[in-house]
Every structure is written in structure tokens, then in C-alpha cells.
PDB file of N, CA, C, O and CB in Angstrom:
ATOM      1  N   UNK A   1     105.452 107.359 100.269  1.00  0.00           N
ATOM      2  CA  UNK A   1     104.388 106.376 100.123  1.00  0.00           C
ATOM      3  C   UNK A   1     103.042 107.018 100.429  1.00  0.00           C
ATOM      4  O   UNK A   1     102.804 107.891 101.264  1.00  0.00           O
ATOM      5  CB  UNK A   1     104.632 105.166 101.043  1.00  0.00           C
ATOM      6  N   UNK A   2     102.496 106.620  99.875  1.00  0.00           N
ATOM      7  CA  UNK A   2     100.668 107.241 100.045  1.00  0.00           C
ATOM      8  C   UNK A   2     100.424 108.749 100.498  1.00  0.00           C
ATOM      9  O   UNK A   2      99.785 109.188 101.454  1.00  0.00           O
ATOM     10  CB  UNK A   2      99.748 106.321 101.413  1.00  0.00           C
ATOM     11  N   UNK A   3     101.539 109.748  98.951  1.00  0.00           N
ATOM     12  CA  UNK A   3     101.129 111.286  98.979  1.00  0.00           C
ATOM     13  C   UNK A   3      99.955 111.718  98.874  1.00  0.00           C
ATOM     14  O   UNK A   3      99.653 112.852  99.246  1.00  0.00           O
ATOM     15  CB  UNK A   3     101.632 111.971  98.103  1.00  0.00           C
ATOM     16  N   UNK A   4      99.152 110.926  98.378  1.00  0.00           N
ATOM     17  CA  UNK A   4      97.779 111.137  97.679  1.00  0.00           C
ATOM     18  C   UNK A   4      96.705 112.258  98.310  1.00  0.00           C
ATOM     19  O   UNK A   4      96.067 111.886  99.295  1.00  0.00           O
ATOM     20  CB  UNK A   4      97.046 109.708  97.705  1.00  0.00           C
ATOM     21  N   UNK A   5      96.546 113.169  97.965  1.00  0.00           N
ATOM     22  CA  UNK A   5      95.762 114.223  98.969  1.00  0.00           C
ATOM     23  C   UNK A   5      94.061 114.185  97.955  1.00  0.00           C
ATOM     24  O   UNK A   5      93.614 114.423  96.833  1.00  0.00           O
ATOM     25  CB  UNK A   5      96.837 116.301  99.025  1.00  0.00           C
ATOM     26  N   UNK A   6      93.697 113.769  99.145  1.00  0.00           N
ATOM     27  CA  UNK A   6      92.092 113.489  99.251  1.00  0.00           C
ATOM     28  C   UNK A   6      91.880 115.362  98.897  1.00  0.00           C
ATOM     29  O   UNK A   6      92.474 116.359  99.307  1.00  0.00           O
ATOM     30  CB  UNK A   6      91.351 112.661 101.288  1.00  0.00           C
ATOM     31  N   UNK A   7      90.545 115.105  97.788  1.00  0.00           N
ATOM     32  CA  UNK A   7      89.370 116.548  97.127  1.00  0.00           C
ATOM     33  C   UNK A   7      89.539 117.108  97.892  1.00  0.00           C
ATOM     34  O   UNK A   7      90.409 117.934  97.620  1.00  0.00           O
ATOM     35  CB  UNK A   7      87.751 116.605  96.862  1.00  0.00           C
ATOM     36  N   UNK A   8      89.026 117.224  99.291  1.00  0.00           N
ATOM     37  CA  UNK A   8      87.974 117.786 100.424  1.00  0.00           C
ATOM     38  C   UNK A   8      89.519 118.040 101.194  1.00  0.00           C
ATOM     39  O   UNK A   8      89.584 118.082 102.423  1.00  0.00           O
ATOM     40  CB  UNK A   8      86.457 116.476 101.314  1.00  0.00           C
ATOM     41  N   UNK A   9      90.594 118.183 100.428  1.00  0.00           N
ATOM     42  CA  UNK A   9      91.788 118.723 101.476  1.00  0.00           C
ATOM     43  C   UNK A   9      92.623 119.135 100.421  1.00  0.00           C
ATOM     44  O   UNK A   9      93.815 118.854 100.549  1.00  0.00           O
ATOM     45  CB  UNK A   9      92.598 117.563 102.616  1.00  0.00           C
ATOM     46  N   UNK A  10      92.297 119.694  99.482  1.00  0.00           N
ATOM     47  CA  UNK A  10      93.017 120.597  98.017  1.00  0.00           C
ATOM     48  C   UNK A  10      93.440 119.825  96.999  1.00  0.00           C
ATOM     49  O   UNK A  10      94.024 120.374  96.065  1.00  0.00           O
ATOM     50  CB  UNK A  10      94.392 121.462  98.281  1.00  0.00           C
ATOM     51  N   UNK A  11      93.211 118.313  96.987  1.00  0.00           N
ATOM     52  CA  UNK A  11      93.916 117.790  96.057  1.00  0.00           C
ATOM     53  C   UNK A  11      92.815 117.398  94.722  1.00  0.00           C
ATOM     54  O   UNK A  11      91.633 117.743  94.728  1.00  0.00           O
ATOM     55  CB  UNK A  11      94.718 116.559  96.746  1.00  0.00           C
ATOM     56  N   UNK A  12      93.268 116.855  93.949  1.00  0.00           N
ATOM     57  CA  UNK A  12      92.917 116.651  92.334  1.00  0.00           C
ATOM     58  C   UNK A  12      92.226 115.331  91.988  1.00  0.00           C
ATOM     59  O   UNK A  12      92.058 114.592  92.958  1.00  0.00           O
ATOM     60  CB  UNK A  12      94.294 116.669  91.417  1.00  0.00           C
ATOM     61  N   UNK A  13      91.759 114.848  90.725  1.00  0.00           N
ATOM     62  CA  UNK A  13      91.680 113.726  90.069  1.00  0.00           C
ATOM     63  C   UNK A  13      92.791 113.245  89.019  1.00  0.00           C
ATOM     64  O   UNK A  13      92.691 112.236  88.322  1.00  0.00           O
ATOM     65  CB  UNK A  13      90.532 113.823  89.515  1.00  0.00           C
ATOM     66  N   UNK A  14      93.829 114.109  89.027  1.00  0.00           N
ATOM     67  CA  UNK A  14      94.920 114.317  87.997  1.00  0.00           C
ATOM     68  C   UNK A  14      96.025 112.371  88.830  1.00  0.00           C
ATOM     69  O   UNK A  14      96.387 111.837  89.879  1.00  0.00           O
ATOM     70  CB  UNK A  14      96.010 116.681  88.332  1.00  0.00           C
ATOM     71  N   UNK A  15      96.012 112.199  87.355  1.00  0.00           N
ATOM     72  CA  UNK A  15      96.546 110.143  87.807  1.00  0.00           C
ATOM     73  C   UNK A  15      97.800 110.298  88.707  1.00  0.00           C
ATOM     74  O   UNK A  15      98.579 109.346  88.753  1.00  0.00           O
ATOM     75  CB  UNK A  15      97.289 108.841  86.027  1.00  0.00           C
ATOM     76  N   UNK A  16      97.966 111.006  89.162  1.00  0.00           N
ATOM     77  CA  UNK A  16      98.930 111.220  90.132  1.00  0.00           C
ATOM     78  C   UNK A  16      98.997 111.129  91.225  1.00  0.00           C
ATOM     79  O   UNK A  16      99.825 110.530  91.912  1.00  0.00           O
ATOM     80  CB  UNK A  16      99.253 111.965  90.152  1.00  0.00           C
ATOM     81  N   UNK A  17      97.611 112.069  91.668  1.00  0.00           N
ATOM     82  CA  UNK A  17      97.041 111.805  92.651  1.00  0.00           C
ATOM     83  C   UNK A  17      95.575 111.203  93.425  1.00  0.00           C
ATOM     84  O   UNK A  17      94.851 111.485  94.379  1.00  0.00           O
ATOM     85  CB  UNK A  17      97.283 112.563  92.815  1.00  0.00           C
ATOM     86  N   UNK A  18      95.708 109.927  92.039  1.00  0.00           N
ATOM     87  CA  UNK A  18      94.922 108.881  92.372  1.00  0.00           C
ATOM     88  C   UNK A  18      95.505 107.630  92.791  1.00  0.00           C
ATOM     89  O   UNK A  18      96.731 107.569  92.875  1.00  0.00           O
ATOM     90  CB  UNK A  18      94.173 108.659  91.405  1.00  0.00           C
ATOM     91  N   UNK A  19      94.637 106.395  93.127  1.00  0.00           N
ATOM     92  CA  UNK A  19      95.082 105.235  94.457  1.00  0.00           C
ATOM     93  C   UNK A  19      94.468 104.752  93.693  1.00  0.00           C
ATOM     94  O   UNK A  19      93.725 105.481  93.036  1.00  0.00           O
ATOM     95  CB  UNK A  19      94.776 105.115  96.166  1.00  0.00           C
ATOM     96  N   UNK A  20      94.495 103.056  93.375  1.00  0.00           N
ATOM     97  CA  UNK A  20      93.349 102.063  92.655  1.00  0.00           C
ATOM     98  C   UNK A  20      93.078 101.073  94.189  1.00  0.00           C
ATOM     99  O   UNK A  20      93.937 100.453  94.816  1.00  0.00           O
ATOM    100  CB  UNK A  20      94.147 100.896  90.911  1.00  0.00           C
ATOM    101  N   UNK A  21      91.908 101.168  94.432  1.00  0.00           N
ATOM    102  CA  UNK A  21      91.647 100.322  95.515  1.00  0.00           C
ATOM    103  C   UNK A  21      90.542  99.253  94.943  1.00  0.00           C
ATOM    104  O   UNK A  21      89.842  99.634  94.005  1.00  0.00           O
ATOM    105  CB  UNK A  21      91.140 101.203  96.822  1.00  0.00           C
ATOM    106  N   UNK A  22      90.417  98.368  95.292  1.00  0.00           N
ATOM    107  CA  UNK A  22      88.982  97.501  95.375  1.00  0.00           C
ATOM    108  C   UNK A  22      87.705  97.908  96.383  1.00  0.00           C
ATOM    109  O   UNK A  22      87.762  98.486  97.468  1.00  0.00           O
ATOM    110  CB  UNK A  22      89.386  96.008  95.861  1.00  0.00           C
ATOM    111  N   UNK A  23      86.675  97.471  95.745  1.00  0.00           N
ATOM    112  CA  UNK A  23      85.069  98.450  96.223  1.00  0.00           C
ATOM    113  C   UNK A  23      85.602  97.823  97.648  1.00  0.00           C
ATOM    114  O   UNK A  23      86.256  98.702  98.209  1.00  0.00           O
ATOM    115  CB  UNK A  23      82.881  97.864  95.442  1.00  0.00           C
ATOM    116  N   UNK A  24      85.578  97.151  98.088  1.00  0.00           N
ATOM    117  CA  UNK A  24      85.715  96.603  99.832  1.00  0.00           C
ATOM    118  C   UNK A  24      86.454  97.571 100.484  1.00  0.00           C
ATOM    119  O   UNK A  24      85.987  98.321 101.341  1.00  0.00           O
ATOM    120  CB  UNK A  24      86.585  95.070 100.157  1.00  0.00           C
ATOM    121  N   UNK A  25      88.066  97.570  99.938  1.00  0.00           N
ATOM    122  CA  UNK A  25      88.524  98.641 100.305  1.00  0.00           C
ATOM    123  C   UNK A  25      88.397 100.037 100.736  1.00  0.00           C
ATOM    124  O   UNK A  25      88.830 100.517 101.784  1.00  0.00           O
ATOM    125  CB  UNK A  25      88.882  98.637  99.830  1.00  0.00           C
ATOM    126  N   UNK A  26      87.672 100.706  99.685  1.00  0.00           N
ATOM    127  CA  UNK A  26      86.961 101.567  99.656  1.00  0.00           C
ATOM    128  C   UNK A  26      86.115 102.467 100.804  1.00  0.00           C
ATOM    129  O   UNK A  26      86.201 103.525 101.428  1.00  0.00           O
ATOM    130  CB  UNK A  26      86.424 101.080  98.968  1.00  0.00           C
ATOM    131  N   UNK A  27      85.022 101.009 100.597  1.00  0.00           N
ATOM    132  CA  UNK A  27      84.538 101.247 101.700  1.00  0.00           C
ATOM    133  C   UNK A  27      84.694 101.553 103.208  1.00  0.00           C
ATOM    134  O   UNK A  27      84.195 102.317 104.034  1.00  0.00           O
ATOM    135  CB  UNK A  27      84.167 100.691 101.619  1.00  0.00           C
ATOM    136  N   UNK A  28      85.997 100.201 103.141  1.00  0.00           N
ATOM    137  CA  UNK A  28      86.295 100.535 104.283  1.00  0.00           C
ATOM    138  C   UNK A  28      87.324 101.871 104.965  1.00  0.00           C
ATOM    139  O   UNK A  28      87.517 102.303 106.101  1.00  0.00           O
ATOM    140  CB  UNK A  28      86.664  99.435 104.532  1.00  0.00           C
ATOM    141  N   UNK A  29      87.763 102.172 103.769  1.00  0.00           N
ATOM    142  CA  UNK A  29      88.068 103.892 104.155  1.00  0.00           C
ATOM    143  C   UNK A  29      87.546 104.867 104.421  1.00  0.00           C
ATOM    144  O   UNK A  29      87.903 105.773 105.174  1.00  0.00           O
ATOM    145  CB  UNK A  29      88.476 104.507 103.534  1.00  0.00           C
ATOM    146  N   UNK A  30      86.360 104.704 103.612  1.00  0.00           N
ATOM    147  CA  UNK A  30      84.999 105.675 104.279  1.00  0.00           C
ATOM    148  C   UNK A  30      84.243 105.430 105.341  1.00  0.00           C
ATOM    149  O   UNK A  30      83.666 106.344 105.929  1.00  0.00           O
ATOM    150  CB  UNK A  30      83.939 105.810 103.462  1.00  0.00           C
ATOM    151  N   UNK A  31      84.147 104.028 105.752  1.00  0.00           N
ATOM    152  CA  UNK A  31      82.979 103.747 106.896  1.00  0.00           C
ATOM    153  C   UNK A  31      83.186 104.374 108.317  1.00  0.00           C
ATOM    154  O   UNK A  31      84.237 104.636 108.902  1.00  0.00           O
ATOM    155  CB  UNK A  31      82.855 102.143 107.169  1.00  0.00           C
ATOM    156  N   UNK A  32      82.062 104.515 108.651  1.00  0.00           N
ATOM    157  CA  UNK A  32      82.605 105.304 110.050  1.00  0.00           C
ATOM    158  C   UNK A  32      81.440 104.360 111.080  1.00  0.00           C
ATOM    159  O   UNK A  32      81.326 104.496 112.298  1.00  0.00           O
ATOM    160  CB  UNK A  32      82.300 107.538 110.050  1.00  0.00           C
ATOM    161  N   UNK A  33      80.815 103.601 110.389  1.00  0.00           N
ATOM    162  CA  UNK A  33      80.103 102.631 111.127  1.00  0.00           C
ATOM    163  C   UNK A  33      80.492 101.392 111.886  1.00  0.00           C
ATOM    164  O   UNK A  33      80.284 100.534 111.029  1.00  0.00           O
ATOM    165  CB  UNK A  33      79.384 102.267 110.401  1.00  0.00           C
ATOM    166  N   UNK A  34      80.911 100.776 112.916  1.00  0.00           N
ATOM    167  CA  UNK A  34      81.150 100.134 113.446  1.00  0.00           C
ATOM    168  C   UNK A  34      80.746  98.668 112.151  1.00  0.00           C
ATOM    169  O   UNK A  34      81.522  98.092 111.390  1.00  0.00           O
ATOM    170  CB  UNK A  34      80.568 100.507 114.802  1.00  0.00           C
ATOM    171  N   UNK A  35      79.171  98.451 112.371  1.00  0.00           N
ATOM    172  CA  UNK A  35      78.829  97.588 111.895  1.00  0.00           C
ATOM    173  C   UNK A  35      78.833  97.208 110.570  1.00  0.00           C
ATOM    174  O   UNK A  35      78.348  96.150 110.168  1.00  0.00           O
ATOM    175  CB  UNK A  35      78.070  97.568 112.264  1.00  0.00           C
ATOM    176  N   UNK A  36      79.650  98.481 109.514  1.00  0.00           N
ATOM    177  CA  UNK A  36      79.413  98.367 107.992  1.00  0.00           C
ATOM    178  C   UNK A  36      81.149  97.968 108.288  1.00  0.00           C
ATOM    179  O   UNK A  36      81.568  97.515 107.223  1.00  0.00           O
ATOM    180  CB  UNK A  36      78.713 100.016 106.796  1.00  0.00           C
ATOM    181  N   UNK A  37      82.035  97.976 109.112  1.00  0.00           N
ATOM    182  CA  UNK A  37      83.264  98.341 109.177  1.00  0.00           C
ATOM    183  C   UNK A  37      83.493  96.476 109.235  1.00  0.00           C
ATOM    184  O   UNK A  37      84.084  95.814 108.382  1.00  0.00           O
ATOM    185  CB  UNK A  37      83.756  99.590 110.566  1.00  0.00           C
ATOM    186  N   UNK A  38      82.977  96.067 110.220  1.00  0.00           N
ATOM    187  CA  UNK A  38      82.738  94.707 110.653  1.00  0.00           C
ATOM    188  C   UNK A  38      82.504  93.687 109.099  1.00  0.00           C
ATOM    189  O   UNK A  38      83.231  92.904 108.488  1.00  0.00           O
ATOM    190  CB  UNK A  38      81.238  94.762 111.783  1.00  0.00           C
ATOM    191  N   UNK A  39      81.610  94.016 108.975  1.00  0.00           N
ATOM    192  CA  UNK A  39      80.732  93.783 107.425  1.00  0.00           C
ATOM    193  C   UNK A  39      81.774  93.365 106.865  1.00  0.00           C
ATOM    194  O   UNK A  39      82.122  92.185 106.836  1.00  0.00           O
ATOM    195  CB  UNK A  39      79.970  95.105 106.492  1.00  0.00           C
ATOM    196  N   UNK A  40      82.588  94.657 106.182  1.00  0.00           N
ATOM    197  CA  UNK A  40      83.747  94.528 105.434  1.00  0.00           C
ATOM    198  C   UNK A  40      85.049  93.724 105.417  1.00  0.00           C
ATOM    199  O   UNK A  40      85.680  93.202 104.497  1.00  0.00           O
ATOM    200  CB  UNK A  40      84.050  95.446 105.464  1.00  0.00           C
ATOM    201  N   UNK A  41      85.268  93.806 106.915  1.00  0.00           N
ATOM    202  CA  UNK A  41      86.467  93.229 107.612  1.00  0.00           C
ATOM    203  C   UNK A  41      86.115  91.572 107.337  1.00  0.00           C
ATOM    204  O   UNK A  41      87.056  90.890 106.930  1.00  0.00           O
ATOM    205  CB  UNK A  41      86.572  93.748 109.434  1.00  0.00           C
ATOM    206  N   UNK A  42      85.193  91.107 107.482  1.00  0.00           N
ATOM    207  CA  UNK A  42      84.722  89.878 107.236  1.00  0.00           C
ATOM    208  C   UNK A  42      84.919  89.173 105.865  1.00  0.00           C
ATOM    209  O   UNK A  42      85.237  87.996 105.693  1.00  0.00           O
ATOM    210  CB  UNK A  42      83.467  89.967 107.503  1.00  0.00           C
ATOM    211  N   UNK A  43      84.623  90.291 104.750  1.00  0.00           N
ATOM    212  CA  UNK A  43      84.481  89.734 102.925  1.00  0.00           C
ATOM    213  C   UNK A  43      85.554  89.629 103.053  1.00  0.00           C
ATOM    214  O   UNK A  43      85.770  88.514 102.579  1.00  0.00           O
ATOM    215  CB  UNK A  43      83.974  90.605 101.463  1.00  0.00           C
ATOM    216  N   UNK A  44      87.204  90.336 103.648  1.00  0.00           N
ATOM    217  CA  UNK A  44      88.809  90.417 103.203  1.00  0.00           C
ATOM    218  C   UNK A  44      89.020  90.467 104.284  1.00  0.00           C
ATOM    219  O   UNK A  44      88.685  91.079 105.298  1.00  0.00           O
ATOM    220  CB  UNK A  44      89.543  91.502 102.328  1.00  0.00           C
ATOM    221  N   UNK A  45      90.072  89.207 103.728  1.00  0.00           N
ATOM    222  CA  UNK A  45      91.389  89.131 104.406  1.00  0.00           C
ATOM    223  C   UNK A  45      92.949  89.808 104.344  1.00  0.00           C
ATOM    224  O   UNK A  45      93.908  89.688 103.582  1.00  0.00           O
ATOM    225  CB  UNK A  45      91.559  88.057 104.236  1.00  0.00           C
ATOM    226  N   UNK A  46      92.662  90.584 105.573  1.00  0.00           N
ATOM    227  CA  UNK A  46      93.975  91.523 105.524  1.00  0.00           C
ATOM    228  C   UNK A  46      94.577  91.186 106.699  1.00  0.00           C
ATOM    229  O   UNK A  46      94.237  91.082 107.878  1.00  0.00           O
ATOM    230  CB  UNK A  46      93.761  93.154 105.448  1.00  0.00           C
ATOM    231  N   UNK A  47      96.158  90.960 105.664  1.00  0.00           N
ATOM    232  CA  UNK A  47      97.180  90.942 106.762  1.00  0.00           C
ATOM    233  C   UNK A  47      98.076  92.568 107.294  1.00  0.00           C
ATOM    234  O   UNK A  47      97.907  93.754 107.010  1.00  0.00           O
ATOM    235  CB  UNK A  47      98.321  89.797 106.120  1.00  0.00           C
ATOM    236  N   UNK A  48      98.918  91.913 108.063  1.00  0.00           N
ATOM    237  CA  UNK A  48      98.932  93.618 108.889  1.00  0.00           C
ATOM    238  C   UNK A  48      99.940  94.681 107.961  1.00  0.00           C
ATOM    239  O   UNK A  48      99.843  95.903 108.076  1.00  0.00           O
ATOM    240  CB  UNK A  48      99.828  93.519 110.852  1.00  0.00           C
ATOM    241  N   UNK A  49     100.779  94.109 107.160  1.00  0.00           N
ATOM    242  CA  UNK A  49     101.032  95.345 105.891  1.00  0.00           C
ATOM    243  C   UNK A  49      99.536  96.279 105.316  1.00  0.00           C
ATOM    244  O   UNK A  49      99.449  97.502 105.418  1.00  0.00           O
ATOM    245  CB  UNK A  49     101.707  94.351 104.267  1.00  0.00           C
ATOM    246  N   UNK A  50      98.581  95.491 104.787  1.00  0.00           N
ATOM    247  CA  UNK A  50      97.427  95.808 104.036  1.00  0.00           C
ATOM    248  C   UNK A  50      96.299  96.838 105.239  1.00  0.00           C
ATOM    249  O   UNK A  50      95.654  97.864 105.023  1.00  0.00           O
ATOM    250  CB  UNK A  50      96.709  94.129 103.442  1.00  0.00           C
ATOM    251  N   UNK A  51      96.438  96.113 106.329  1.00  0.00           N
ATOM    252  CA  UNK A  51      95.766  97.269 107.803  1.00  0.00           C
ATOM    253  C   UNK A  51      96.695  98.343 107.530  1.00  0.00           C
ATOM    254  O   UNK A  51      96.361  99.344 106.895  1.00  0.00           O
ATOM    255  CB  UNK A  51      95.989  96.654 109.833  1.00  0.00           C
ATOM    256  N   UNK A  52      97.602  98.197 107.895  1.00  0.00           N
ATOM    257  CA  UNK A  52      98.656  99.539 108.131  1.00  0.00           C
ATOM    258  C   UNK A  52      98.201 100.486 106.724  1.00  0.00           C
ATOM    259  O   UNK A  52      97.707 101.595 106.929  1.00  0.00           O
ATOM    260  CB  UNK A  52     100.729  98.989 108.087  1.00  0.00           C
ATOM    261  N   UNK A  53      98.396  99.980 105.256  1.00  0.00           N
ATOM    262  CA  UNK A  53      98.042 100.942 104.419  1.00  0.00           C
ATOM    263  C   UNK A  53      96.622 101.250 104.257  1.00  0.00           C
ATOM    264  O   UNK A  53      96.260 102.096 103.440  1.00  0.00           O
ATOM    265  CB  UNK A  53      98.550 100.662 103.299  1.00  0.00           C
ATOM    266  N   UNK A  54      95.708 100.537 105.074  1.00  0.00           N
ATOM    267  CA  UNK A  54      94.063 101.608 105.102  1.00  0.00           C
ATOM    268  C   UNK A  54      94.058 102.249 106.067  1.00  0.00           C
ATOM    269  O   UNK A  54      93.404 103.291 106.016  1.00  0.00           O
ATOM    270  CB  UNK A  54      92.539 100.944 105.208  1.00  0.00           C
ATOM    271  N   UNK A  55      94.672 101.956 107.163  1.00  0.00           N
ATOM    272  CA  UNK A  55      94.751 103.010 108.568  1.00  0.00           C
ATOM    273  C   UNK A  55      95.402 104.368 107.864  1.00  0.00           C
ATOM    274  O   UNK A  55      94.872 105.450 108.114  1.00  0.00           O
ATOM    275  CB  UNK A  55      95.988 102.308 110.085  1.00  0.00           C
ATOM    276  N   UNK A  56      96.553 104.306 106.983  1.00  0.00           N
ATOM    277  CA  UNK A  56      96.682 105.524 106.769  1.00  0.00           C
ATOM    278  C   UNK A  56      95.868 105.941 105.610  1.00  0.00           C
ATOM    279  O   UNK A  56      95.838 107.171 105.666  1.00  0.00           O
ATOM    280  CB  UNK A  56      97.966 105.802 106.665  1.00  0.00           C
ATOM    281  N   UNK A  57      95.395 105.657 104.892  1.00  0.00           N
ATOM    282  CA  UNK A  57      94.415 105.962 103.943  1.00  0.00           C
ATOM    283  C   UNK A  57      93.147 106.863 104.888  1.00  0.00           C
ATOM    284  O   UNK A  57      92.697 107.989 104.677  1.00  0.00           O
ATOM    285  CB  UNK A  57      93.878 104.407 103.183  1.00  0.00           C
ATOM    286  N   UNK A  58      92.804 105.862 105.986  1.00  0.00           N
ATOM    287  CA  UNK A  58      91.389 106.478 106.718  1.00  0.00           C
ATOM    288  C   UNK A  58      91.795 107.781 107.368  1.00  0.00           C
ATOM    289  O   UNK A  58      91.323 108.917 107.402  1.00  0.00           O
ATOM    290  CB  UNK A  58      90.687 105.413 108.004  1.00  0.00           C
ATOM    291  N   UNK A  59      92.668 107.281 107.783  1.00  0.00           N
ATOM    292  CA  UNK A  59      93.848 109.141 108.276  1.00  0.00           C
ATOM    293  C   UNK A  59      93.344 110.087 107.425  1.00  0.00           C
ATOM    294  O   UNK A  59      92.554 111.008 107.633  1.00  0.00           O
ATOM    295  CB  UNK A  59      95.985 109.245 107.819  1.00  0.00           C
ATOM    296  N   UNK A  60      94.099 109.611 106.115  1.00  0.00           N
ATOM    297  CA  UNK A  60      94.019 111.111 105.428  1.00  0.00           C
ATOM    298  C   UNK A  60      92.992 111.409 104.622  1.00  0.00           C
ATOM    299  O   UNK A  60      93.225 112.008 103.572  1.00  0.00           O
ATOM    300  CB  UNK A  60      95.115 111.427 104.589  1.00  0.00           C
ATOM    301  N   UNK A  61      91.345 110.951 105.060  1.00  0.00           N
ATOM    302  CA  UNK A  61      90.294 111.228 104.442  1.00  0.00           C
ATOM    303  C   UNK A  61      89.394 111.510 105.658  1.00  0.00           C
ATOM    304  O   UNK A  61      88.179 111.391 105.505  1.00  0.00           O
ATOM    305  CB  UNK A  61      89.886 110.164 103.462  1.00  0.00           C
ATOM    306  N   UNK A  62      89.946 111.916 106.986  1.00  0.00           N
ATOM    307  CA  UNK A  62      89.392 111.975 108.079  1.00  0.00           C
ATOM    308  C   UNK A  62      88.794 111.390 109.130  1.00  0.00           C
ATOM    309  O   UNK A  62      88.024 111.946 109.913  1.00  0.00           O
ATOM    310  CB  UNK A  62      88.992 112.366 107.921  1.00  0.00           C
ATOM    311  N   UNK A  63      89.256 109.919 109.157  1.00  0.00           N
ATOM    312  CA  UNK A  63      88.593 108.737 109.953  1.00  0.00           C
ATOM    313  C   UNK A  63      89.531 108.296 111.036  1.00  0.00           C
ATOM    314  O   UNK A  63      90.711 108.583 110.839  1.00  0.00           O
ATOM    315  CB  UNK A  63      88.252 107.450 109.003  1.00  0.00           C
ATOM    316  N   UNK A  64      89.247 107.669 112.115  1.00  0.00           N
ATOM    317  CA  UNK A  64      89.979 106.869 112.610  1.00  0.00           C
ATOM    318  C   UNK A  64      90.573 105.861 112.340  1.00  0.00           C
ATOM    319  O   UNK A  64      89.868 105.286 111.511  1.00  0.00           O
ATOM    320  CB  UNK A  64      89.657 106.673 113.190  1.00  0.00           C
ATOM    321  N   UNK A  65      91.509 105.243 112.545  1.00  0.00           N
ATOM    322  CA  UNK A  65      92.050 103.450 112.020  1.00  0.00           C
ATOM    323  C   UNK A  65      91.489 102.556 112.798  1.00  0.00           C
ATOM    324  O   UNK A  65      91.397 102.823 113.997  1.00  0.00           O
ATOM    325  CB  UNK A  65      93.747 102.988 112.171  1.00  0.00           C
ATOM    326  N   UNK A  66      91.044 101.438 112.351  1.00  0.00           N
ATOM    327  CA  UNK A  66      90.391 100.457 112.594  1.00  0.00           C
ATOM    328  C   UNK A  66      91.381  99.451 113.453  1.00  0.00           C
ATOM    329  O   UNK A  66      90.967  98.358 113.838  1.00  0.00           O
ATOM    330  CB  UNK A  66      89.833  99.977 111.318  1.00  0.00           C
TER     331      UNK A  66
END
């Protein structure tokens, strides 16, 4: 589940090793801001399957889990 290796750690754009997320999502894999993190958490509602798969998403693009 979620092989996907992020550019900036050897991996590709090849559809294989791409993820389809929504812009919220997104974001919130990249944010490293408390308050843009908040922001986000607010527009979606995630239950704790959907946390668990951005915590590891933020993992493997270099972030902490929320």
C-alpha cells in the first residue's frame, strides 16, 4: 500500500508511481505550518482510515503526521 516514492527521493512521474489526491489533501501533505495545517483540517472531514493514509503520505515526503 502507498509504494509511491516521492521526486526528491529517486522516484518518477511514470502512472505508477503516481497518487490522485484532492487540492486539500495535498496540501495537507506538504504543510508544515501549524496554522495552514489547521486551515485545512477544518474544509475536510477525515475519519481515522483517511488520517492514517496522509500521516503516511507526510512520512514519505518528509513531514511529520498530524
Amino acid at each position: 500500500m502507498l509504494s509511491q516514492i516521492p521526486l526528491h527521493l529517486g522516484g518518477n512521474d511514470e502512472y505508477n508511481n503516481l497518487i490522485w489526491v484532492d487540492k486539500s489533501i495535498h496540501k495537507l501533505i506538504h504543510a508544515t505550518e501549524n496554522n495552514t495545517i489547521k486551515k485545512y483540517l477544518n474544509v475536510i472531514n477525515l475519519d481515522s482510515k483517511a488520517y492514517k493514509k496522509l500521516n503516511l503520505l507526510r512520512v514519505k515526503v518528509g513531514n511529520k503526521p498530524i
